[in-house]
C-alpha positions in Angstrom: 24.6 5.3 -2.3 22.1 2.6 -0.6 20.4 3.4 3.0 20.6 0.3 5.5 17.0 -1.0 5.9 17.9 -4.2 8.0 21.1 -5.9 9.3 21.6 -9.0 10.8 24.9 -11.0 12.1 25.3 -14.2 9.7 24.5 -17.4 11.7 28.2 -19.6 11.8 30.3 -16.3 11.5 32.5 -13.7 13.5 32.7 -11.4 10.6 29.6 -11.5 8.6 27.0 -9.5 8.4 23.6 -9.3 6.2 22.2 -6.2 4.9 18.9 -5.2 3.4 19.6 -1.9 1.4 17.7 0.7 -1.0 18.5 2.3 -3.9 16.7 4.7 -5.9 14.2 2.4 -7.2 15.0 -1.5 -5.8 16.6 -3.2 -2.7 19.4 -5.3 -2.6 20.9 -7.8 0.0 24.8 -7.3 0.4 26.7 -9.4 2.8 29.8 -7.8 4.7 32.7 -8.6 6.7 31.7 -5.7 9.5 30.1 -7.3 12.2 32.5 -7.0 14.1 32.7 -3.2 14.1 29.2 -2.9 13.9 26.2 -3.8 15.7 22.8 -4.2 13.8 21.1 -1.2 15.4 24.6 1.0 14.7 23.4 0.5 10.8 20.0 1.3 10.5 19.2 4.0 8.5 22.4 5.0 8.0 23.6 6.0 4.1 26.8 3.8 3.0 28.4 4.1 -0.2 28.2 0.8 -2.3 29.6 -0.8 -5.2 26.1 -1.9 -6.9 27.5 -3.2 -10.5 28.9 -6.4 -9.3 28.2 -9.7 -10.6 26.5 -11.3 -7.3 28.5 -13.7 -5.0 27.8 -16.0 -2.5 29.1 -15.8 0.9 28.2 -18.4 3.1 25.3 -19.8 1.3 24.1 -16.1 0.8 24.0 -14.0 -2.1 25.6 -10.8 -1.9 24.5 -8.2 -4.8 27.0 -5.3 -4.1 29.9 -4.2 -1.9 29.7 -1.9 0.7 33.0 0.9 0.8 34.6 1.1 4.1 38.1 2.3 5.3 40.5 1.1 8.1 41.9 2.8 10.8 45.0 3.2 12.3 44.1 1.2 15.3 42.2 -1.8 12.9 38.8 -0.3 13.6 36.5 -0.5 9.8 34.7 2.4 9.3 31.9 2.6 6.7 32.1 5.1 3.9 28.8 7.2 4.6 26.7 10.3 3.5 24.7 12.7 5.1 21.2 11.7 5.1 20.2 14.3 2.9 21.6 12.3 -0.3 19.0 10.8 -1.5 18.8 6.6 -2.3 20.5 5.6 -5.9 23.0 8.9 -5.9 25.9 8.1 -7.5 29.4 9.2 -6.0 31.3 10.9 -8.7 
């Protein structure tokens, strides 16, 4: 579990968008295909679930070092797979 301490949409793409996250004890930059479900300011401070032992990959031109967990809808709408804010940083989802 990671909480969102910067997003930004990925100059050149539709889809892309860069994230600054915490752990327990480090940060990590992830890149996701969300931005177009999300806005920047939707993801702030919000607690996503990630997949944080990954070899890293590059997306773009920028290295992702995770995966973020999100679901689709019905209607084609991504939804992120969050926690309640009471979870602390590093927890990890059993």
């Amino acid at each position: 579990m990671a909480e969102v301490l910067q997003a930004e949409r990925v100059d050149k793409s539709e889809k892309l968008m860069k994230l600054r996250v915490k752990l327990d004890n480090e940060e990590r930059q992830l890149i996701a295909g969300i931005a177009k479900h999300y806005s920047p300011e939707e993801l702030l401070n919000k607690k996503v679930i990630i997949v944080a032992n990954l070899k890293p990959a590059k997306l773009m031109g920028l290295e992702s070092q995770g995966m973020v967990l999100a679901v689709e809808n019905e209607e084609g709408r991504v939804n992120l797979l969050s926690v309640d804010k009471s979870v602390k940083n590093g927890t990890r989802a059993k």
